[in-house]
C-alpha positions as CSV (number, residue, x, y, z in Angstrom):
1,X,0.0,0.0,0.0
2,X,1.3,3.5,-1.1
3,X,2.9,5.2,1.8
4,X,0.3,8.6,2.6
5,X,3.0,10.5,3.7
6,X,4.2,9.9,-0.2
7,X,1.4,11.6,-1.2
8,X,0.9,15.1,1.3
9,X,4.8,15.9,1.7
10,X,4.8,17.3,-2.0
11,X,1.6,19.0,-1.6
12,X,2.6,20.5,1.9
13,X,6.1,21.4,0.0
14,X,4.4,23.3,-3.2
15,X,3.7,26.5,-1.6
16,X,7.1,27.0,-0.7
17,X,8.3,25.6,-4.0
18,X,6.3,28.2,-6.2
19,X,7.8,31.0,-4.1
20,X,10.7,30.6,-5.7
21,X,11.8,32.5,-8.8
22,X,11.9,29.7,-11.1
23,X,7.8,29.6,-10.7
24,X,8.2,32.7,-12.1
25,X,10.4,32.4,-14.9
26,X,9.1,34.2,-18.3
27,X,8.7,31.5,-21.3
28,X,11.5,32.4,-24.3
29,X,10.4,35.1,-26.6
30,X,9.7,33.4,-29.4
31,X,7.6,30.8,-27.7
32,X,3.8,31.1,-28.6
33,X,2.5,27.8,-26.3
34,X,3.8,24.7,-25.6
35,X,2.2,21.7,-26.0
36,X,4.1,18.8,-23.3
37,X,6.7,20.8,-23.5
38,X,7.1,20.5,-27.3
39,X,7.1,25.0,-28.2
40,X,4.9,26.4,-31.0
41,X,6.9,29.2,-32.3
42,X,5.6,33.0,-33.0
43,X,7.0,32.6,-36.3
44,X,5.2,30.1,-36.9
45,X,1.9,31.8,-36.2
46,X,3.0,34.6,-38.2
47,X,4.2,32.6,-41.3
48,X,0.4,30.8,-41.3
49,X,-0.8,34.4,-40.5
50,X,0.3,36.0,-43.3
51,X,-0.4,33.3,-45.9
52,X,-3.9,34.3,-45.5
53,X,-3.5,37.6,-45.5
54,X,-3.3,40.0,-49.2
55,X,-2.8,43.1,-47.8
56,X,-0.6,43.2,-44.4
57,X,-1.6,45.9,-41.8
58,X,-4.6,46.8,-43.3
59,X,-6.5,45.3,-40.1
60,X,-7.0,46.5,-36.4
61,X,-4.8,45.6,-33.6
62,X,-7.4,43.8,-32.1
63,X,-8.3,41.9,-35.2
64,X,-4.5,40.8,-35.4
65,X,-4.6,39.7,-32.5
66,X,-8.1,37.6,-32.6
67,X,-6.7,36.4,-36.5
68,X,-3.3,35.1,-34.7
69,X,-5.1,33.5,-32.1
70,X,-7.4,31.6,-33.9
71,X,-4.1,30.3,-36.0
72,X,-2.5,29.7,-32.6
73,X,-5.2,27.3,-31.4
74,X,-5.9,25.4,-34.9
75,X,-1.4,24.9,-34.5
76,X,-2.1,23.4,-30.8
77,X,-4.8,20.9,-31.8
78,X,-2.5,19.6,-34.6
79,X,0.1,19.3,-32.6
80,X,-1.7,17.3,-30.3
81,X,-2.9,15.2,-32.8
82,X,0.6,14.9,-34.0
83,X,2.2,13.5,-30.8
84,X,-0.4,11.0,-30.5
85,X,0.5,9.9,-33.7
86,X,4.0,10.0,-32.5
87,X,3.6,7.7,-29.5
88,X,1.4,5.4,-31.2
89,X,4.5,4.8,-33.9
90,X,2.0,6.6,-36.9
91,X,4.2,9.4,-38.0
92,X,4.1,9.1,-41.9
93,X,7.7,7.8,-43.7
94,X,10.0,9.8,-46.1
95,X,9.1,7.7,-48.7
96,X,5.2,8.3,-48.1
97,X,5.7,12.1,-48.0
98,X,7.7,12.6,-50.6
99,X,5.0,10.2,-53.0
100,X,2.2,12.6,-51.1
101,X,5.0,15.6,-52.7
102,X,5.6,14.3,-56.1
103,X,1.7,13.6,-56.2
104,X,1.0,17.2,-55.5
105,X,3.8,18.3,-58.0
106,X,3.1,16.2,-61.2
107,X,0.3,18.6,-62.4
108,X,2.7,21.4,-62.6
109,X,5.0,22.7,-64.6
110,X,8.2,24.0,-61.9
111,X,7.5,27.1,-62.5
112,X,3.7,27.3,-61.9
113,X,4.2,25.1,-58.6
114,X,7.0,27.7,-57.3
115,X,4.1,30.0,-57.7
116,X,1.4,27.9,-55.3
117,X,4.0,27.8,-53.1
118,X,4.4,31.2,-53.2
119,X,1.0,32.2,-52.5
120,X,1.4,30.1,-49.2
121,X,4.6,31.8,-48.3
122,X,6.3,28.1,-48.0
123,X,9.0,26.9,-49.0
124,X,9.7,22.8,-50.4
125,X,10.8,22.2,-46.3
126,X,7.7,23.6,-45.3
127,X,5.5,21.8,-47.7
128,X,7.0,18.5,-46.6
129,X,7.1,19.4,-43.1
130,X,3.3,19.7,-43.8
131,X,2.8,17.1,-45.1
132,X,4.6,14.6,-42.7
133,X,2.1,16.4,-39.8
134,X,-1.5,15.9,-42.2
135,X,-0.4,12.3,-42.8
136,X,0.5,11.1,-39.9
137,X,-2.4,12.8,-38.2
138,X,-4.4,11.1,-41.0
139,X,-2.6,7.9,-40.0
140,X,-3.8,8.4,-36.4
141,X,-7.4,9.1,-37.4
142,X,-8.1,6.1,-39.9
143,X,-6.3,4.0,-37.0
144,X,-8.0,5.1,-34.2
145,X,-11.4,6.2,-35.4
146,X,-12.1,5.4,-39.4
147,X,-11.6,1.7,-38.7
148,X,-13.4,1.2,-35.7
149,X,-17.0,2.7,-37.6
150,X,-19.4,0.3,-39.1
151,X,-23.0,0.8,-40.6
152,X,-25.1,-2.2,-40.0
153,X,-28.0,-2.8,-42.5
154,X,-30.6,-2.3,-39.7
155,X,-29.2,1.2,-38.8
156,X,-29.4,2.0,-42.8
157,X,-33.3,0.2,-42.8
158,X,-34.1,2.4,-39.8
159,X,-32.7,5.6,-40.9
160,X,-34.6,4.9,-45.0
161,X,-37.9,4.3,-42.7
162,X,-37.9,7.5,-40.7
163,X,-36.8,9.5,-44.0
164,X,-38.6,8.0,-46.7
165,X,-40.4,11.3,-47.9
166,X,-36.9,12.6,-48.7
167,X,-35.7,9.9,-51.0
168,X,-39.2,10.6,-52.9
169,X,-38.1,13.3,-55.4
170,X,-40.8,15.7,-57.2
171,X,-37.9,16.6,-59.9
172,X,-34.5,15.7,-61.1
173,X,-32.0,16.8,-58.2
174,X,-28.5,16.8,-57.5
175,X,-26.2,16.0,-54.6
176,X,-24.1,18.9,-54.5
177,X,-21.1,19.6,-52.0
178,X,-19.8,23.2,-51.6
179,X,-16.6,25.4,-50.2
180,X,-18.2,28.8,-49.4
181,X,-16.0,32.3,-48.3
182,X,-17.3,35.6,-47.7
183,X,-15.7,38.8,-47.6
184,X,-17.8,40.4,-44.3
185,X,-15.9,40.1,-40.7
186,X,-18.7,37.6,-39.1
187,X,-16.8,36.7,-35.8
188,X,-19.8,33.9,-35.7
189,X,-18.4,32.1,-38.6
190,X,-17.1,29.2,-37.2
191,X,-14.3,26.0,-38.9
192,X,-12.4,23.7,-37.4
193,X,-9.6,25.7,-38.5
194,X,-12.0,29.0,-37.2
195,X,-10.7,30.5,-40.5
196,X,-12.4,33.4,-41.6
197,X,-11.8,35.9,-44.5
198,X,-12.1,40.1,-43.3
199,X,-12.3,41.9,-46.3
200,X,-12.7,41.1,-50.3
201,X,-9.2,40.6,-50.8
202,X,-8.8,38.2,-47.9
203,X,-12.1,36.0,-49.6
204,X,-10.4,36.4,-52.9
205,X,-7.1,35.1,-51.7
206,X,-8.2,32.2,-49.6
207,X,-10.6,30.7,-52.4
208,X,-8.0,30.8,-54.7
209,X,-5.4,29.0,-52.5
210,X,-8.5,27.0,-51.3
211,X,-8.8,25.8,-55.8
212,X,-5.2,25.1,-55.7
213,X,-5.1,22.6,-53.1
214,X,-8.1,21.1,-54.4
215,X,-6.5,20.9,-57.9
216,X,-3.4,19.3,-56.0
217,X,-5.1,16.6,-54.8
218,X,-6.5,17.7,-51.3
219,X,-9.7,16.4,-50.4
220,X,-12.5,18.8,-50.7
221,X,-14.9,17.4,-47.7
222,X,-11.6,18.5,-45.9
223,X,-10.9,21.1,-46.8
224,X,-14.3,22.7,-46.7
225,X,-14.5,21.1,-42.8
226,X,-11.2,23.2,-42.0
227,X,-11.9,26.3,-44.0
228,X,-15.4,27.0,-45.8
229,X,-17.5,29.7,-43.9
230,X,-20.8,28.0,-44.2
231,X,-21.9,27.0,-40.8
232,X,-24.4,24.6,-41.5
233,X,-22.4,22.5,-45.0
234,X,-19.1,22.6,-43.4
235,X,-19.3,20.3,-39.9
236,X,-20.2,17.7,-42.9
237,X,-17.7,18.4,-45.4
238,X,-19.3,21.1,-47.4
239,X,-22.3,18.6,-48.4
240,X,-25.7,20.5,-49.4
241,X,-27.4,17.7,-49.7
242,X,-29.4,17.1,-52.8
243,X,-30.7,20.1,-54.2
244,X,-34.1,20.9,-56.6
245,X,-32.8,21.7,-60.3
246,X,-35.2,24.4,-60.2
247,X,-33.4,25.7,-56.2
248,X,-31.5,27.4,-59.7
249,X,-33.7,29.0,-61.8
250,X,-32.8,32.6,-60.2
251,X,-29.4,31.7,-60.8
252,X,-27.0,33.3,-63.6
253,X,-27.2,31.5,-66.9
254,X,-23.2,30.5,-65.9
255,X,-24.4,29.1,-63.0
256,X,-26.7,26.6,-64.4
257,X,-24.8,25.8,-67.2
258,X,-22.4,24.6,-64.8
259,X,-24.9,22.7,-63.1
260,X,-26.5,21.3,-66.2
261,X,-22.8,20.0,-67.6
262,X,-21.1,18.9,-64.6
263,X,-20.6,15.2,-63.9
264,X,-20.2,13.3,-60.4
265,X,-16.9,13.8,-59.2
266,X,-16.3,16.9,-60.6
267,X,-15.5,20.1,-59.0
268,X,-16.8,23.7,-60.4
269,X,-14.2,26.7,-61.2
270,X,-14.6,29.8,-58.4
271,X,-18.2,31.3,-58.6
272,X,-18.1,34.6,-57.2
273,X,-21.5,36.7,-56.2
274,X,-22.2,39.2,-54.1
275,X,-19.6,39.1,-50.7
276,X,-19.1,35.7,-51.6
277,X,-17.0,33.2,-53.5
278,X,-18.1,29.3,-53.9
279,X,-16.5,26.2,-55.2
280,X,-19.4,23.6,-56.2
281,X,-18.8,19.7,-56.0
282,X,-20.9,17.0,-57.7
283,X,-21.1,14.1,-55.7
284,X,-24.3,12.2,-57.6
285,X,-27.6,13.4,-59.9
286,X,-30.9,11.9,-59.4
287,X,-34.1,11.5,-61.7
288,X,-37.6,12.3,-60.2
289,X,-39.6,9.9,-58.1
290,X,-39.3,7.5,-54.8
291,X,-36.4,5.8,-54.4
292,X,-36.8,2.0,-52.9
293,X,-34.4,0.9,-49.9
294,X,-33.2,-1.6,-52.6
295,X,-31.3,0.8,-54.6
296,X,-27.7,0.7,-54.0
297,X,-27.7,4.3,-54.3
298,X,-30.0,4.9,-51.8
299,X,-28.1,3.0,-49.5
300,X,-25.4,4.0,-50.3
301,X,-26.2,7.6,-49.9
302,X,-27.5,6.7,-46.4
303,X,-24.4,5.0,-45.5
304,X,-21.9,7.5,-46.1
305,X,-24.3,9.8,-44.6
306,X,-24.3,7.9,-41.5
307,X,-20.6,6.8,-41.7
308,X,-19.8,10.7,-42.1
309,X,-22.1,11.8,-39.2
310,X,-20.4,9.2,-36.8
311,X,-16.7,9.9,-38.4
312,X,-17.7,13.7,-36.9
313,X,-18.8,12.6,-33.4
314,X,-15.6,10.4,-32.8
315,X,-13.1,13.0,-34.2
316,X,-14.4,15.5,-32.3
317,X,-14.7,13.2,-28.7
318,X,-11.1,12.1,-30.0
319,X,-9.7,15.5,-30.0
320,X,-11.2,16.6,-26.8
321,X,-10.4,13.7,-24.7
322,X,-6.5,14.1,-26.2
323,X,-6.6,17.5,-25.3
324,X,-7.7,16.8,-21.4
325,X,-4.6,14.7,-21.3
326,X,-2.0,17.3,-22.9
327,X,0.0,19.9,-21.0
328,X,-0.9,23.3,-22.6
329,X,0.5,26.7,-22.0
330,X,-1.2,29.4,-23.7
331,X,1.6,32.2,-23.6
332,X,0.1,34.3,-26.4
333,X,-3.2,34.0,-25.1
334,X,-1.6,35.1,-21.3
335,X,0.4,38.2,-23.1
336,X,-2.5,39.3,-24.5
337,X,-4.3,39.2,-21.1
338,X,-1.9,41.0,-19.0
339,X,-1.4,43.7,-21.6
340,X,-5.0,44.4,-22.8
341,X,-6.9,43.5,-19.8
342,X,-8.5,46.4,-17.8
């Protein structure tokens, strides 16, 4: 049996201990948080920073401030993600980061991939050094999560009987997926990146780094999940469901010409409007009329419906419970405290 004594000495000792100046001891300048001791640097919250910015200083202190944060926090959760996937043994190999490289590369003349990286302010160490942390976290959450979720027939019966009206379809339709970013400072907007475009030239900027990765390869339920601005498509990947032909008809002749032409799989050009830009995804068309349980399509709509709903809840419990058992310190989030508070 563990001594008690064990136990009260250190907490009888702690008072003393924190009254010396150690307790005290200001983190290193350019130390943003740590995460178990692992230090997120300021510079690398700026460097993310200003990769989404087009037009430096143009914003509020305050803003700053809120903008950096917001990258600050998205860099902790990944880096918590990360060193699970570290102590687990998942951290991605050279060889599967540079195939994830050359995969991203092969569309692209040199010169026009110079360019994307550009845009990002990164250079080829970064991009790799990016890579290595959104594969190996990826590793960590088809592992842990992605493997473990099944979709029994019954839970696909059940869901087809309390939603049959929905699979009855009064016209064609069609399963579309969107990335949507606006150019007005709505502090509501909320990602799991909680990435959100200020001004037209910020919306304009991200959507087009947004196309690029897409062209690259990324995944666009990802992406829109991290980054698109619409609070209700985004928790599920951008997906809109399936929408009316006619939802279009007050639409701009580009608009449904797109619509009309575009095949499952595809993914639409940038579509500006009014405050907005939008990338459109076609994930499947339908004809008019009920849809039986039988059809593979309807079950397999319903599946990856469910499958995505549950993939959400877990990632999500995942996170959290990975982040009650991490060691953060906040220091930017303190600084900003002691210096703005009243």
């Amino acid at each position: 049996m563990m001594n008690p004594m064990r136990i009260w000495k250190p907490l009888l000792l702690a008072p003393a201990l924190c009254l010396l100046p150690a307790c005290h001891k200001a983190p290193p300048a350019n130390v943003a948080a740590t995460i178990n001791n692992r230090p997120v640097t300021f510079e690398e919250v700026d460097r993310i920073y200003q990769s989404q910015l087009s037009s430096p200083g143009g914003t509020s202190d305050d803003l700053m401030q809120i903008q950096k944060l917001e990258v600050l926090r998205s860099l902790i959760e990944n880096e918590i993600m990360l060193q699970r996937a570290e102590k687990l043994g998942l951290m991605a190999t050279d060889a599967e980061v540079d195939a994830k490289y050359a995969e991203l590369k092969a569309p692209y003349t040199q010169e026009e991939f110079q360019k994307l990286l550009d845009m990002r302010k990164m250079t080829v160490a970064d991009l790799k050094k990016q890579l290595r942390r959104d594969l190996s976290v990826q590793k960590l959450v088809n592992k842990e999560i992605t493997s473990k979720i099944s979709i029994t027939d019954r839970e696909i019966a059940e869901f087809y009987a309390a939603n049959r009206a929905s699979f009855n379809r009064a016209e064609p339709a069609v399963h579309l997926a969107q990335i949507l970013v606006t150019s007005s400072p709505d502090a509501s907007v909320r990602n799991l990146k909680n990435d959100k475009a200020q001004n037209d030239d910020q919306a304009k900027k991200k959507i087009q780094n947004l196309e690029a990765r897409i062209r690259q390869g990324e995944d666009f339920a990802m992406l829109a999940e991290n980054y698109s601005e619409d609070a209700n498509s985004s928790p599920n990947g951008g997906d809109l469901g399936f929408v009316p032909l006619s939802a279009f008809d007050g639409s701009s002749p580009e608009v449904r010409k797109l619509i009309a032409t575009m095949q499952p799989g595809q993914v639409s050009p940038i579509i500006p409007s009014q405050q907005a830009f939008r990338i459109l995804k076609i994930i499947s068309r339908e004809p008019a009329g009920q849809r039986d349980l039988n059809d593979p399509r309807v079950q397999q709509t319903i599946r990856e419906g469910l499958l995505s709903r549950k993939d959400q809840l877990l990632r999500n419990a995942y996170y959290e419970t990975a982040r009650n058992e991490a060691s953060v310190v906040n220091y930017f989030a303190k600084k900003i405290l002691d210096t703005k508070a009243p």
